[in-house]
TORPA-4810 file (N, C-alpha, C, O; in nm, 3 decimals):
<nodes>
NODE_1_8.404_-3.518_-3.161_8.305_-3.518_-3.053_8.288_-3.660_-2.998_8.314_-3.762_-3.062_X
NODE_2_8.242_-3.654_-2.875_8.246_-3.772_-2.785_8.078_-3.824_-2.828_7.977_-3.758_-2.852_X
NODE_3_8.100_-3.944_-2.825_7.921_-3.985_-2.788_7.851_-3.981_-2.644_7.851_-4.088_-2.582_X
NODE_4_7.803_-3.892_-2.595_7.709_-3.922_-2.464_7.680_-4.035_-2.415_7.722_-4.064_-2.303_X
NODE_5_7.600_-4.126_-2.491_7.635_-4.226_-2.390_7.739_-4.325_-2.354_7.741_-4.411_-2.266_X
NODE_6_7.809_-4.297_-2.429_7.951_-4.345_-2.452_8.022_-4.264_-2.315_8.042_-4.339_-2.221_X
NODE_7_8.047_-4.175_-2.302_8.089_-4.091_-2.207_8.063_-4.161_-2.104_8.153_-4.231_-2.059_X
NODE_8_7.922_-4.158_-2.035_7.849_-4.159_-1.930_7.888_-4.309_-1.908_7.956_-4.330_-1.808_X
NODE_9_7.856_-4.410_-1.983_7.896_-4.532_-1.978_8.028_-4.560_-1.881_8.032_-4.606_-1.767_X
NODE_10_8.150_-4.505_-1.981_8.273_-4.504_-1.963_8.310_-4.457_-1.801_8.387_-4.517_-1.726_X
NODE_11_8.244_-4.347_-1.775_8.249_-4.281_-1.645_8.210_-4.360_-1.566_8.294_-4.410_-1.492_X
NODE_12_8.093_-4.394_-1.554_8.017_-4.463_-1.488_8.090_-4.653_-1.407_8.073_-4.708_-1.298_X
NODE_13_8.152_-4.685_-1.509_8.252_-4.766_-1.503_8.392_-4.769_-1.409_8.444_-4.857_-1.341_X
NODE_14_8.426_-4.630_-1.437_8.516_-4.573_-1.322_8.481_-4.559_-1.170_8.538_-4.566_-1.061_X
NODE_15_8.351_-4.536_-1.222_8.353_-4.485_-1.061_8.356_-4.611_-0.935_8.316_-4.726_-0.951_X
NODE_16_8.420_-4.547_-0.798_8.461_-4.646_-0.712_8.335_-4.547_-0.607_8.233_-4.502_-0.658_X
NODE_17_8.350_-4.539_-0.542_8.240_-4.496_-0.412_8.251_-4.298_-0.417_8.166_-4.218_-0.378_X
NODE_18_8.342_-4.279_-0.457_8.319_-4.096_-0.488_8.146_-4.068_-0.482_8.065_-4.147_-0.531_X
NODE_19_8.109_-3.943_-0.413_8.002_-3.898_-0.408_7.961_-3.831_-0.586_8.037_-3.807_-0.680_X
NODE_20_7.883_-3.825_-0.579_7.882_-3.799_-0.752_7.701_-3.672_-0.706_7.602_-3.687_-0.635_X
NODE_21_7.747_-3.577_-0.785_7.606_-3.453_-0.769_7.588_-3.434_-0.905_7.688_-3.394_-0.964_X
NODE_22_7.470_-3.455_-0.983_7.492_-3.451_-1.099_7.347_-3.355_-1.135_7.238_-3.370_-1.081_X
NODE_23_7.383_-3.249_-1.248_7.295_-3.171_-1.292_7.182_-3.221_-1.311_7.177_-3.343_-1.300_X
NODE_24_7.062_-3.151_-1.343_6.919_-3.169_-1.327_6.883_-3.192_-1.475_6.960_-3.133_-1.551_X
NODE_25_6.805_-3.250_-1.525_6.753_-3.273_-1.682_6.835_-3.438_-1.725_6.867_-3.528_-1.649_X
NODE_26_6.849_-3.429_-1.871_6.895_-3.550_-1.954_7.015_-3.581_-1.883_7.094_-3.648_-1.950_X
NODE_27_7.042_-3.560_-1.801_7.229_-3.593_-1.765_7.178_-3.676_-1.620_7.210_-3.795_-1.607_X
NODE_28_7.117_-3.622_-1.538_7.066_-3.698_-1.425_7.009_-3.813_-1.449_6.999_-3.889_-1.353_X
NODE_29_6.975_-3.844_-1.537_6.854_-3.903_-1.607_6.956_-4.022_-1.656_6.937_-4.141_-1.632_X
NODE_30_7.082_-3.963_-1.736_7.148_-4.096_-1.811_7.240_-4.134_-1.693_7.240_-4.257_-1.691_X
NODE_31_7.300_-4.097_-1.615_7.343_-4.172_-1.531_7.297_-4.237_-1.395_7.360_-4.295_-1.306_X
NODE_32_7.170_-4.206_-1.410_7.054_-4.314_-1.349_7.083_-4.453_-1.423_7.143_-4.544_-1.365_X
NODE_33_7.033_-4.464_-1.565_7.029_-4.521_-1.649_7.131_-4.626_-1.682_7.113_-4.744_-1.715_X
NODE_34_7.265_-4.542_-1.662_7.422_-4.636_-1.686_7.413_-4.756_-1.503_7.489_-4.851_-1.481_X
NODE_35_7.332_-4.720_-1.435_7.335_-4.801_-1.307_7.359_-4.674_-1.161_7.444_-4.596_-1.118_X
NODE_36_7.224_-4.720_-1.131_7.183_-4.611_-0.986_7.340_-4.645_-0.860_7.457_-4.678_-0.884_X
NODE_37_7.293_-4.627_-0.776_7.418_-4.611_-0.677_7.394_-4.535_-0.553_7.446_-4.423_-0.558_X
NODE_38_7.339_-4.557_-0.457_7.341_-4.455_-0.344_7.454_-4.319_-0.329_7.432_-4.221_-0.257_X
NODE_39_7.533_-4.332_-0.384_7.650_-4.228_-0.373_7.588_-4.119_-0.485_7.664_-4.023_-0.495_X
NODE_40_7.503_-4.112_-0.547_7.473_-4.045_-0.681_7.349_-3.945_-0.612_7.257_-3.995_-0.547_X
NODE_41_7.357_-3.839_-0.629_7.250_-3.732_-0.558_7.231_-3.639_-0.714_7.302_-3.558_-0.773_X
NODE_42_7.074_-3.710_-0.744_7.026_-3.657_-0.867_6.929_-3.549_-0.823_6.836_-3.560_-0.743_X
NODE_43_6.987_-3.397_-0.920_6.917_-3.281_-0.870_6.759_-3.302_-0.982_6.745_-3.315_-1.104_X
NODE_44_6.704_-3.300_-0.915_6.545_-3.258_-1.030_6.462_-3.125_-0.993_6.406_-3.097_-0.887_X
NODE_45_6.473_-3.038_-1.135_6.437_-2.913_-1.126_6.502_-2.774_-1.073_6.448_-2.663_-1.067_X
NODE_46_6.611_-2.805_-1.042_6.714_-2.719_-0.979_6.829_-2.674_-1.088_6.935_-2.732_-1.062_X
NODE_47_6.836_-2.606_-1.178_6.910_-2.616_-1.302_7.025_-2.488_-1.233_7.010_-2.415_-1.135_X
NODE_48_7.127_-2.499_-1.321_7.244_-2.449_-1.238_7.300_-2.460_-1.115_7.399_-2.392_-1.088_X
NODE_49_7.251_-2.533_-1.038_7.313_-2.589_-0.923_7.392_-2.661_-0.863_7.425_-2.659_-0.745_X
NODE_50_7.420_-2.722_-0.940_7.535_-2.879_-0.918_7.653_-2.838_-0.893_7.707_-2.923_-0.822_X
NODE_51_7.745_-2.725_-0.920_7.858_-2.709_-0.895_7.814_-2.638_-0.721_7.853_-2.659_-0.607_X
NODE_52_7.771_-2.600_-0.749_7.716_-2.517_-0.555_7.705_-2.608_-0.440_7.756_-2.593_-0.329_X
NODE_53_7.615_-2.726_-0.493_7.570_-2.820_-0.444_7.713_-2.885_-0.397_7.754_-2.881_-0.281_X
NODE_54_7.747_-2.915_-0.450_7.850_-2.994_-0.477_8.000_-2.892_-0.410_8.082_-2.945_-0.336_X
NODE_55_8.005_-2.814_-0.434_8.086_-2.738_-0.308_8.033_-2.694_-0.174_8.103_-2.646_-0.085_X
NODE_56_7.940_-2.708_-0.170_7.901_-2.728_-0.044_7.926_-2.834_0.060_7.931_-2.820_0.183_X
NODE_57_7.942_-2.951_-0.016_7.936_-3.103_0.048_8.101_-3.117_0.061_8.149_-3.172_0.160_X
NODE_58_8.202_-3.056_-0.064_8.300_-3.047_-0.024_8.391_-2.974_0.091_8.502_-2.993_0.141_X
NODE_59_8.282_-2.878_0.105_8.359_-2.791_0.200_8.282_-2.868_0.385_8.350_-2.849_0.486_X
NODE_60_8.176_-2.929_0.393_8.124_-3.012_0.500_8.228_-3.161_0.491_8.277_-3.212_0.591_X
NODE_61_8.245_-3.205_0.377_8.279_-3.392_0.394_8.449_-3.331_0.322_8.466_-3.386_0.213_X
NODE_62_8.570_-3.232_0.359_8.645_-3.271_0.264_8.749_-3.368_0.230_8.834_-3.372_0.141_X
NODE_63_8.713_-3.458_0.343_8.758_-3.585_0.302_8.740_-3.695_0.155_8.822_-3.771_0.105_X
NODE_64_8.615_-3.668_0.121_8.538_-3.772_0.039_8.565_-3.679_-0.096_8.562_-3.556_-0.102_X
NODE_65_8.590_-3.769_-0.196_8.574_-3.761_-0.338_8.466_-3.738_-0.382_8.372_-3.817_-0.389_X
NODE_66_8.468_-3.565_-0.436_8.333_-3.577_-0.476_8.328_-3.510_-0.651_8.406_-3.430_-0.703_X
NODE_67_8.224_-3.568_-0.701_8.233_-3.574_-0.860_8.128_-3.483_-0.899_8.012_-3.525_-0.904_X
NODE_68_8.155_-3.368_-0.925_7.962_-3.313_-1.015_7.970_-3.295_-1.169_8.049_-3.235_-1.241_X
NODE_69_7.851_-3.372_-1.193_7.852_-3.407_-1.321_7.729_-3.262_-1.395_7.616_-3.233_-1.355_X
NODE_70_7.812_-3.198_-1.514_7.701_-3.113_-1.500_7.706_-3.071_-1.673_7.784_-3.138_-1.741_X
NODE_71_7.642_-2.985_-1.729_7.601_-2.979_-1.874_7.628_-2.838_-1.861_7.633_-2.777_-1.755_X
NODE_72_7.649_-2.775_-2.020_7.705_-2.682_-2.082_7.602_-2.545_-2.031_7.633_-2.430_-2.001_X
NODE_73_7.458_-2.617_-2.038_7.392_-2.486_-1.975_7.352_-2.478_-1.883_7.254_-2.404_-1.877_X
NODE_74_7.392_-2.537_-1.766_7.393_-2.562_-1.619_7.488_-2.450_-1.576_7.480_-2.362_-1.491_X
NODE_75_7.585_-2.488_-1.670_7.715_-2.408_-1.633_7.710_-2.234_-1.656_7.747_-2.131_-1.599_X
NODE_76_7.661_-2.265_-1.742_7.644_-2.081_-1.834_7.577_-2.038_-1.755_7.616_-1.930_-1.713_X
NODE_77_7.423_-2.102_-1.682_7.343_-2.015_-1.616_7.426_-1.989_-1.480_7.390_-1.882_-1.431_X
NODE_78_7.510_-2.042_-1.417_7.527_-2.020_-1.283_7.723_-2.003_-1.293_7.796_-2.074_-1.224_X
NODE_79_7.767_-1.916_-1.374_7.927_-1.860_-1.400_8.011_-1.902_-1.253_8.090_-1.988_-1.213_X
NODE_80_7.936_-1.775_-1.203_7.978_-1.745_-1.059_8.038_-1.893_-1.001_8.156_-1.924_-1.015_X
NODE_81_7.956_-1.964_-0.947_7.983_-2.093_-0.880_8.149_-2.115_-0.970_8.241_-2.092_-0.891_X
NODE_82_8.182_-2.140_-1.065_8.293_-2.147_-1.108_8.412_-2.092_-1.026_8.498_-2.168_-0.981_X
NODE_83_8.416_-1.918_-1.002_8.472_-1.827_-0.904_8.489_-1.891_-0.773_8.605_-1.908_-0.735_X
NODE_84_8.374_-1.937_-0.685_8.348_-1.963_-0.611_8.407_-2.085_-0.574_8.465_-2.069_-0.467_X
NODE_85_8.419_-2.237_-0.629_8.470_-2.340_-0.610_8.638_-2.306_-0.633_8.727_-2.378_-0.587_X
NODE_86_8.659_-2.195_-0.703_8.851_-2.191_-0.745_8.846_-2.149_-0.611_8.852_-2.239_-0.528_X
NODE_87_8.833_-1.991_-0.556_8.850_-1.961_-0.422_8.834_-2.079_-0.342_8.938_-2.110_-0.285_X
NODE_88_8.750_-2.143_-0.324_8.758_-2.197_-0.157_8.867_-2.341_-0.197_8.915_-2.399_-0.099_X
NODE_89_8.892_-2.381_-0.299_8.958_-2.471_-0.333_8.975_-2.606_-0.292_9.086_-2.647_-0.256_X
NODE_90_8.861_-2.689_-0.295_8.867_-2.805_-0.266_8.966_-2.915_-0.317_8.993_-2.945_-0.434_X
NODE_91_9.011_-2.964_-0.208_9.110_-3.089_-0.287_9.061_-3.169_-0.372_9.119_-3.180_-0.480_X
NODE_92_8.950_-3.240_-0.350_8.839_-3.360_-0.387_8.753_-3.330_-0.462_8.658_-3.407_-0.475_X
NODE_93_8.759_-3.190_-0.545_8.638_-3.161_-0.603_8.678_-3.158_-0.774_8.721_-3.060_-0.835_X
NODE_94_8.645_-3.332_-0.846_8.596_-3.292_-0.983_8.482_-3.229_-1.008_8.382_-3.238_-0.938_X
NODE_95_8.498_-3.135_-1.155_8.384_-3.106_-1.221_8.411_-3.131_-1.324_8.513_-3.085_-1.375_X
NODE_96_8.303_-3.237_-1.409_8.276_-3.281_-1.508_8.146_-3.211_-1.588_8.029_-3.200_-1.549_X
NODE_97_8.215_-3.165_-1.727_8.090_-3.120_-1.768_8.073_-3.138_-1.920_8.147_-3.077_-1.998_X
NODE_98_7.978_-3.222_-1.963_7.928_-3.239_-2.068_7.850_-3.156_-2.146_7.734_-3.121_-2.123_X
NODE_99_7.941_-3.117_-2.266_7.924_-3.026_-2.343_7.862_-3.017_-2.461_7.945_-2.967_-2.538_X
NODE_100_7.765_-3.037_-2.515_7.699_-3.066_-2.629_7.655_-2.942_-2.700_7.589_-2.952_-2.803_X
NODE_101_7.684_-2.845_-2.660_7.645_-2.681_-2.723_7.505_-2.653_-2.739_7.459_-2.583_-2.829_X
NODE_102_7.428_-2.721_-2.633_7.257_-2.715_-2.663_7.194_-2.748_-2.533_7.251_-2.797_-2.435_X
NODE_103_7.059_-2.713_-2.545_6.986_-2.790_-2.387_6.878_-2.898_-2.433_6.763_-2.889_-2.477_X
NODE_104_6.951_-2.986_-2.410_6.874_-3.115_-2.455_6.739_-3.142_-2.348_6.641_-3.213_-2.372_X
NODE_105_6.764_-3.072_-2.238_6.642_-3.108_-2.172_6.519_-3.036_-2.188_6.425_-3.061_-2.113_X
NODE_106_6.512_-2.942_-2.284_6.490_-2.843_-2.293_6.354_-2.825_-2.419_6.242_-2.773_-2.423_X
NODE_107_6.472_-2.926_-2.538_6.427_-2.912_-2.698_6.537_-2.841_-2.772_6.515_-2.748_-2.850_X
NODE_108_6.670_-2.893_-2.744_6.781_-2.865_-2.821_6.824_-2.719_-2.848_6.921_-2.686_-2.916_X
NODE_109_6.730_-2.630_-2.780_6.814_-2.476_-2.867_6.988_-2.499_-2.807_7.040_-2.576_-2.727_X
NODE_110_7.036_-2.395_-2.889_7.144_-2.426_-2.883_7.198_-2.324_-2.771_7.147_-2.216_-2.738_X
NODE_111_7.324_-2.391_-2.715_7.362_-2.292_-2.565_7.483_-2.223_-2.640_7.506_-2.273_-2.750_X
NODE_112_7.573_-2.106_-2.598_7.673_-2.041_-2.629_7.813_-2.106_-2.603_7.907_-2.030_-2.576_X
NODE_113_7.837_-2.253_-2.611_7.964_-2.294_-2.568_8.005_-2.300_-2.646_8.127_-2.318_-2.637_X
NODE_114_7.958_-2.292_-2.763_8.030_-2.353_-2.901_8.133_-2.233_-2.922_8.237_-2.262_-2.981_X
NODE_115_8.112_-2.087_-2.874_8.110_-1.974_-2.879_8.234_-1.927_-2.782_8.326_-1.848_-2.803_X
NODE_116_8.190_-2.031_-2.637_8.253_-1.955_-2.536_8.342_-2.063_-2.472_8.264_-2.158_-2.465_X
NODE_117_8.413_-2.088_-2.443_8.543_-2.218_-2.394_8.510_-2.177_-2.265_8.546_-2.075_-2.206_X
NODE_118_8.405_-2.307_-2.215_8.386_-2.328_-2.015_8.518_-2.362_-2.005_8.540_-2.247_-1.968_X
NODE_119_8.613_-2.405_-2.004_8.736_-2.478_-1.978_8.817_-2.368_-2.001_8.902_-2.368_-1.913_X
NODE_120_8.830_-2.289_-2.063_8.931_-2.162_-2.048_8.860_-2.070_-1.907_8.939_-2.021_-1.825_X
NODE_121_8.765_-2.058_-1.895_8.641_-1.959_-1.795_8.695_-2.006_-1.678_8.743_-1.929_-1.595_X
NODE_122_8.690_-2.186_-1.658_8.719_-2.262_-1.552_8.863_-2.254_-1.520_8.898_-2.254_-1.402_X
NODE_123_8.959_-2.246_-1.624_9.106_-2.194_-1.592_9.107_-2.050_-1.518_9.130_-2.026_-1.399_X
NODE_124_9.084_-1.986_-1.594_9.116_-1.807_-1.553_9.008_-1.797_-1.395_9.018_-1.704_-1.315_X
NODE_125_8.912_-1.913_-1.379_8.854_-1.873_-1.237_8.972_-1.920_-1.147_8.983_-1.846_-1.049_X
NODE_126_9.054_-2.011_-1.150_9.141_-2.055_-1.096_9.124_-2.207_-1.070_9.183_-2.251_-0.972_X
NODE_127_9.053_-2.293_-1.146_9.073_-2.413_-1.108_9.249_-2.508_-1.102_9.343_-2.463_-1.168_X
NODE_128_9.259_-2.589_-1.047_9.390_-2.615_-1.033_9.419_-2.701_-1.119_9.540_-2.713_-1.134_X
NODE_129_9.335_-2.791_-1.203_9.372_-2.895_-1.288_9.228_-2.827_-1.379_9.122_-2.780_-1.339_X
NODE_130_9.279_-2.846_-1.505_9.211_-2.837_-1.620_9.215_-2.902_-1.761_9.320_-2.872_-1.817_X
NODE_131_9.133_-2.982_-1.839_9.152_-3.041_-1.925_9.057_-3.034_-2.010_8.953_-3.017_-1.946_X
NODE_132_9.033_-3.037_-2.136_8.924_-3.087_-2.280_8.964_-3.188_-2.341_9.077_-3.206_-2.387_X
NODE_133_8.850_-3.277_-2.345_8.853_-3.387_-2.444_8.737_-3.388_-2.524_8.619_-3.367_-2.499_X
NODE_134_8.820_-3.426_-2.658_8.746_-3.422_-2.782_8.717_-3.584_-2.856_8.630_-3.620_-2.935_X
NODE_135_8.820_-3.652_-2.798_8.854_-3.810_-2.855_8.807_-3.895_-2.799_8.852_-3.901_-2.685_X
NODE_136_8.734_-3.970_-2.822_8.690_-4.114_-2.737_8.786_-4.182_-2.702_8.786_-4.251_-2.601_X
NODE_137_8.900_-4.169_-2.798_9.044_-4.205_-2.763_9.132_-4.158_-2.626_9.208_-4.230_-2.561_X
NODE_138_9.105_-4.040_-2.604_9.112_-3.949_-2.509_9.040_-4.003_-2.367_9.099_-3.981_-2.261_X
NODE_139_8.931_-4.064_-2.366_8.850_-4.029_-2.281_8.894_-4.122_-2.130_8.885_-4.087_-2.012_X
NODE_140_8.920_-4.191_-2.161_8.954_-4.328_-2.026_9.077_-4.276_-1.945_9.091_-4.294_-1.824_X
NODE_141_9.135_-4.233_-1.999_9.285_-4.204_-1.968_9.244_-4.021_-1.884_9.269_-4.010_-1.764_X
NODE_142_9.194_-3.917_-1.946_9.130_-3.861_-1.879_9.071_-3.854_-1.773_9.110_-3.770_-1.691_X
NODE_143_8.937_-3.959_-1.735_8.880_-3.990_-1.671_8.951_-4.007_-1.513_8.931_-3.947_-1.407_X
NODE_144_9.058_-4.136_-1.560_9.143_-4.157_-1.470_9.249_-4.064_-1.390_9.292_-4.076_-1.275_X
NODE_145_9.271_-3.986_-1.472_9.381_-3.859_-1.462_9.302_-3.807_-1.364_9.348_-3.817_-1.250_X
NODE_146_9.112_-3.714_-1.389_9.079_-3.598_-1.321_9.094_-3.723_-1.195_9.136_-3.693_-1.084_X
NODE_147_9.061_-3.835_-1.222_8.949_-3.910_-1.073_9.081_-3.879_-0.980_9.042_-3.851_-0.867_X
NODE_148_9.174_-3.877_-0.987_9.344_-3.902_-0.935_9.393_-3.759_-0.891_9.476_-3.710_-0.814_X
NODE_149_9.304_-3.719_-0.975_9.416_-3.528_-0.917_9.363_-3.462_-0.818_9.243_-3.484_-0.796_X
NODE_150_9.447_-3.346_-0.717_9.455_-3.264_-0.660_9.375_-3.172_-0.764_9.412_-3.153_-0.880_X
NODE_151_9.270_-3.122_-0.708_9.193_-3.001_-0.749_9.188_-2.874_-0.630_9.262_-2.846_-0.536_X
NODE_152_9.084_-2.822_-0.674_8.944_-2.866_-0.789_9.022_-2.876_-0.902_9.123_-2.811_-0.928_X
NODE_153_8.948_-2.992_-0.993_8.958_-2.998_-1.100_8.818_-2.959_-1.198_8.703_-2.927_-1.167_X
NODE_154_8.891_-2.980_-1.338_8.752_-2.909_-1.436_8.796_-3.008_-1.549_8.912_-3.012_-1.590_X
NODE_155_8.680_-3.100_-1.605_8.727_-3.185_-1.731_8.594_-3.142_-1.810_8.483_-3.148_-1.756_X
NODE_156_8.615_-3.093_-1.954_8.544_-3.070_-2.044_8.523_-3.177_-2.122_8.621_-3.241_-2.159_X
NODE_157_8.404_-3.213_-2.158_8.408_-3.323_-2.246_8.290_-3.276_-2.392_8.170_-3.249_-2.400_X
NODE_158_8.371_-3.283_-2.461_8.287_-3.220_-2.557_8.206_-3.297_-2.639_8.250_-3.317_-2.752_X
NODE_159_8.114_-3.338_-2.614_8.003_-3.455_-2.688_7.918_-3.457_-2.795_7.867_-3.346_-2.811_X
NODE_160_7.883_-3.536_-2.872_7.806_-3.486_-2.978_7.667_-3.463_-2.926_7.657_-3.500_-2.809_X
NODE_161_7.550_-3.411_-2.981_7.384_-3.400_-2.955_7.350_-3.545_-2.932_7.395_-3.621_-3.019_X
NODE_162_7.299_-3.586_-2.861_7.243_-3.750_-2.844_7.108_-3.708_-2.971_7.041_-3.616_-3.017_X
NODE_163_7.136_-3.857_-2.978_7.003_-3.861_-3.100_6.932_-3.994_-3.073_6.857_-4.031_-3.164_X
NODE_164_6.942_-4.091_-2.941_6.866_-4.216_-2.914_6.779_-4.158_-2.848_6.761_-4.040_-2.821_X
NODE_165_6.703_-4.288_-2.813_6.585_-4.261_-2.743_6.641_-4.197_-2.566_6.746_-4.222_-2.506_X
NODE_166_6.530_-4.115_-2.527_6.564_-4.086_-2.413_6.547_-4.191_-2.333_6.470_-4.287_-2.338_X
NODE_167_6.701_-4.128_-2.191_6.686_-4.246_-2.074_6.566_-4.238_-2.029_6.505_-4.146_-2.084_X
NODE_168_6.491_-4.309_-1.934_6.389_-4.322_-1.841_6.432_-4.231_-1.750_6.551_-4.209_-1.729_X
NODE_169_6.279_-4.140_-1.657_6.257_-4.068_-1.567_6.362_-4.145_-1.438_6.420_-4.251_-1.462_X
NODE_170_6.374_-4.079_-1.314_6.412_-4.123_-1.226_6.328_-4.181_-1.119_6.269_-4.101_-1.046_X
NODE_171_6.314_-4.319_-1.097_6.164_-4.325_-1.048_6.221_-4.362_-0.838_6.184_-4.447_-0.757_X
NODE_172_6.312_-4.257_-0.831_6.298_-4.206_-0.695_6.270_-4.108_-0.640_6.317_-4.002_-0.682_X
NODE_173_6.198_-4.108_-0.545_6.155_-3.994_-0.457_6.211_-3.892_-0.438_6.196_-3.896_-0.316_X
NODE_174_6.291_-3.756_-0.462_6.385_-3.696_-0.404_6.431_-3.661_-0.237_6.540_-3.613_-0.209_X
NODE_175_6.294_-3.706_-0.103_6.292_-3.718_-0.034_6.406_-3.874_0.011_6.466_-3.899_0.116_X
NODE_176_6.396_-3.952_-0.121_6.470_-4.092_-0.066_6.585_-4.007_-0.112_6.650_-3.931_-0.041_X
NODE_177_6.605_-4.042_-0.290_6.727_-3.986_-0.330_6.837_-3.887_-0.204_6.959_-3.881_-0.223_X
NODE_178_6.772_-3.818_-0.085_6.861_-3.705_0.005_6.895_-3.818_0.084_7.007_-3.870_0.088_X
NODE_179_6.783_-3.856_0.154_6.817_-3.972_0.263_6.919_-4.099_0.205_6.988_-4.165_0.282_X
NODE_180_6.918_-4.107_0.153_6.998_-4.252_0.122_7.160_-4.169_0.053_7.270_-4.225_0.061_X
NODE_181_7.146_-4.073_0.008_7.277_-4.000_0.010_7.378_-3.925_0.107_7.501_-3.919_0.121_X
NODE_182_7.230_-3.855_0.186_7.284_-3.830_0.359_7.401_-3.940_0.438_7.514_-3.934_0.487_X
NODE_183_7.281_-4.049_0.410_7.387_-4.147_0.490_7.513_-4.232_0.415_7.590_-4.303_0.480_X
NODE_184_7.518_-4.220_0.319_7.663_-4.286_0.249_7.777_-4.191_0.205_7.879_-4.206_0.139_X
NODE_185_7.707_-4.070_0.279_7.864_-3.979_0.244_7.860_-3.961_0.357_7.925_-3.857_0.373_X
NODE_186_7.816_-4.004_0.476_7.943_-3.990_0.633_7.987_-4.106_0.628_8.037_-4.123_0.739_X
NODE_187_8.005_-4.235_0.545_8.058_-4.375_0.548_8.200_-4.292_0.517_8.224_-4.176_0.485_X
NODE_188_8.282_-4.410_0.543_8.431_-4.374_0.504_8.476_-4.468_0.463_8.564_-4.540_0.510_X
NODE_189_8.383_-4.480_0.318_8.436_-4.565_0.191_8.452_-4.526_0.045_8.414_-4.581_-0.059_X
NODE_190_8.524_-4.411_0.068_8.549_-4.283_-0.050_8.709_-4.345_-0.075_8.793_-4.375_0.010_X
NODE_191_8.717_-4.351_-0.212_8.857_-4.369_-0.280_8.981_-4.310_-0.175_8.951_-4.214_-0.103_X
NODE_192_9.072_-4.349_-0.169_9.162_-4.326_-0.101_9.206_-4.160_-0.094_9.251_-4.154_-0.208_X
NODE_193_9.213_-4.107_-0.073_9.243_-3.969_-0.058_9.329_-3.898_0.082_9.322_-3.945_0.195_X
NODE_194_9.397_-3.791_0.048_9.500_-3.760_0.114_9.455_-3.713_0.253_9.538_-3.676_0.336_X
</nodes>
């Protein structure tokens, strides 16, 4: 298993100007935390949404690289969206999803991934690139791979339960958080893309 903030860190590091939509709870929260970014559109209170969200913007901007960062029970609650992003098939569309087999935003009960392989679900919906990582060893080289591929893509990252202190709240407005995201994804300073 990966360490979470280790993950998020690592990611976070990668990133060049890609639009990034990232699930609602502890995950929005830590990559606030790893360093904010106007390109970063943090959902609050909207749980299962990030892959929707996030094909939506692909199918309006599909020029721009766009990244949704999303958690194991984000995913479970909203299947469909899976279906949905293989059909319309965005070139530019990673999905990253951090897998910890629980809802940490929640009070830890545990979610059914441990049970159920999102990354096989995300194959058979038809994503075009698919991968799991289990290795920290693994993880950079990954990273680089999905940021680089023709999708949609789907990278599983299978993480351990965080056990530090929680990140800090997000202390932006979601009224700013839209506005200040509105306007840096019609810029055309998105990673090079085809």
């Amino acid at each position: 298993m990966i360490d979470p903030v280790f993950a998020m860190t690592t990611l976070r590091s990668m990133l060049r100007n890609e639009l990034v939509v990232t699930a609602n709870g502890l995950l929005a929260r830590a990559l606030f935390a790893c360093g904010d970014r106007a390109q970063n559109f943090y959902m609050l209170g909207s749980m299962g949404l990030a892959a929707s969200i996030g094909l939506g913007l692909s199918l309006v901007r599909p020029h721009r690289r766009l990244v949704v960062l999303d958690g194991d029970g984000n995913v479970l609650m909203a299947l469909g969206a899976l279906a949905m992003v293989a059909e319309r098939s965005p070139a530019h569309f990673l999905h990253i999803v951090f897998d910890n087999e629980g809802y940490s935003s929640t009070g830890g009960q545990r979610s059914i991934s441990d049970v159920i392989d999102l990354d096989a679900i995300a194959a058979a919906a038809g994503y075009k690139w698919v991968k799991r990582v289990t290795e920290e060893n693994q993880l950079q080289t990954a990273l680089a791979t999905a940021l680089d591929t023709t999708g949609p893509a789907f990278l599983l990252l299978k993480v351990s339960y965080g056990t530090g202190p929680l990140p800090p709240r997000i202390d932006l407005s979601p009224p700013s958080i839209a506005q200040r995201f509105r306007q840096c994804s019609t810029e055309e300073t998105s990673r090079a893309v085809d």
